[in-house]
N, C-alpha and C positions, 0 to 999 in steps of 0.2 A: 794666481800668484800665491806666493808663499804667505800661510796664515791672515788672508785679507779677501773680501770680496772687492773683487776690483771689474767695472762694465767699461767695455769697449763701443763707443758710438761716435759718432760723424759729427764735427763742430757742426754749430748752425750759426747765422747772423746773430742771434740774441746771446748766443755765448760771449761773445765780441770781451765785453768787458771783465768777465771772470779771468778769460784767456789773458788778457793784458795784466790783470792784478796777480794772477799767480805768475807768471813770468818772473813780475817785479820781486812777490815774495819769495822765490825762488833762486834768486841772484842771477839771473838767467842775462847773459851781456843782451845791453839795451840798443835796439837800432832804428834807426829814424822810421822805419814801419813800425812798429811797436805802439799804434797808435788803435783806440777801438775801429774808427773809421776805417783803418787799411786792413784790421782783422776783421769789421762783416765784408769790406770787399774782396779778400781773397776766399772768404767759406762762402760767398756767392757763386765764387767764378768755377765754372765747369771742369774749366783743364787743370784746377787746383781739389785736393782734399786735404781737411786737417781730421786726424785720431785725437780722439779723445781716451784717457782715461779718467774714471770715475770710481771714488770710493767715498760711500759716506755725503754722496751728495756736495764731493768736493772734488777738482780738477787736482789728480796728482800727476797727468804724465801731459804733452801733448807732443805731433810729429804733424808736420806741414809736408806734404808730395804735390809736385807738379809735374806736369808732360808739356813740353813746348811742341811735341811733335815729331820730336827727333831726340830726345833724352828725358828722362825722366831725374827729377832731382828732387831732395830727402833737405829741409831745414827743419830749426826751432825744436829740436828731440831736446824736451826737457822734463827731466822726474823729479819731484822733490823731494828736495834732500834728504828727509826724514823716511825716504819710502824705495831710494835707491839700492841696486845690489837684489831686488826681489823678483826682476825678469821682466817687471813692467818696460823697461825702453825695448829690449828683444821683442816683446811681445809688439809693440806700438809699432815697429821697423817688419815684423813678418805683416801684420794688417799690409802693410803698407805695400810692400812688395806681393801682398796677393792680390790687389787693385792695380797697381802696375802691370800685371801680368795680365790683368781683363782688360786693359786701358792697351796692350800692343806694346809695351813699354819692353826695350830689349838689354840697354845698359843705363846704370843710376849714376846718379853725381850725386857724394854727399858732402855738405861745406860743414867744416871744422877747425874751430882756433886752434891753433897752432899752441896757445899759451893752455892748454889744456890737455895735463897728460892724459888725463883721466876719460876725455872723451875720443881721446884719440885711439887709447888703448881699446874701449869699450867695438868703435865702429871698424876694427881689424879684427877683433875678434868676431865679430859678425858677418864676416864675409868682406870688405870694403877696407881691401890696403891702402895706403898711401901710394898715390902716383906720384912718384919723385918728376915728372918730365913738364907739367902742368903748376903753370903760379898761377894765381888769379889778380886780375884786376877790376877795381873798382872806383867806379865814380858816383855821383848822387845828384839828379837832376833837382832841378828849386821846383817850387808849385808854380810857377809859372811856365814851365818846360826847362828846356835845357837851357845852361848859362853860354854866355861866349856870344 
């Protein structure tokens, strides 16, 4: 990266709570996973990987990929802000897509706010237009399971 040594490596469980504080420092929108507990269980889980980057012995970028099987999908790409514009998110999204490509992975899904021009411009310019034909929806099941 430009003027920085910046290392590329594989969240582990024990990241857990780094990963949740720079989030938070980071202004990175908050969602009910956003929790240590639900970051070591997705850097457990096999069909999930998160990037790490690393400078300085600090977390400036991370990018979460899973494969269900049948898509592969790209959340949580977030650089902080002080270290944005230096290649680090391109970089974190090419890791990403060369583990997709060993994982079988044939087309990606990536979710992006809407209220975010900036990242929306960022993930077209990387290969990843906007499908105008696709809305998403979403629910949120309670710790108990599902309501209703």
């Amino acid at each position: 990266m430009e003027g920085m040594d910046v290392e590329f490596r594989t969240a582990m469980p024990n990241d857990a709570e780094s990963i949740v504080r720079f989030w938070l420092e980071s202004s990175a929108s908050a969602s009910v996973t956003d929790t240590v507990e639900d970051v070591r269980r997705v850097t457990a889980n096999p069909a999930a990987r998160m990037v790490l980057a690393v400078a300085d012995a600090e977390i400036v970028g991370t990018l979460l990929g899973t494969f269900d099987g049948w898509r592969g999908n790209m959340y949580r790409l977030v650089v902080r802000p002080d270290q944005r514009r230096r290649g680090i998110g391109r970089h974190l999204v090419r890791q990403m897509e060369q583990l997709f490509a060993a994982w079988g992975v044939r087309r990606v899904t990536v979710l992006i706010e809407v209220d975010r021009p900036w990242a929306v411009a960022f993930w077209a310019a990387a290969g990843y237009p906007r499908d105008e034909r696709i809305v998403r929806h979403v629910g949120t099941l309670s710790e108990q399971g599902s309501e209703g």
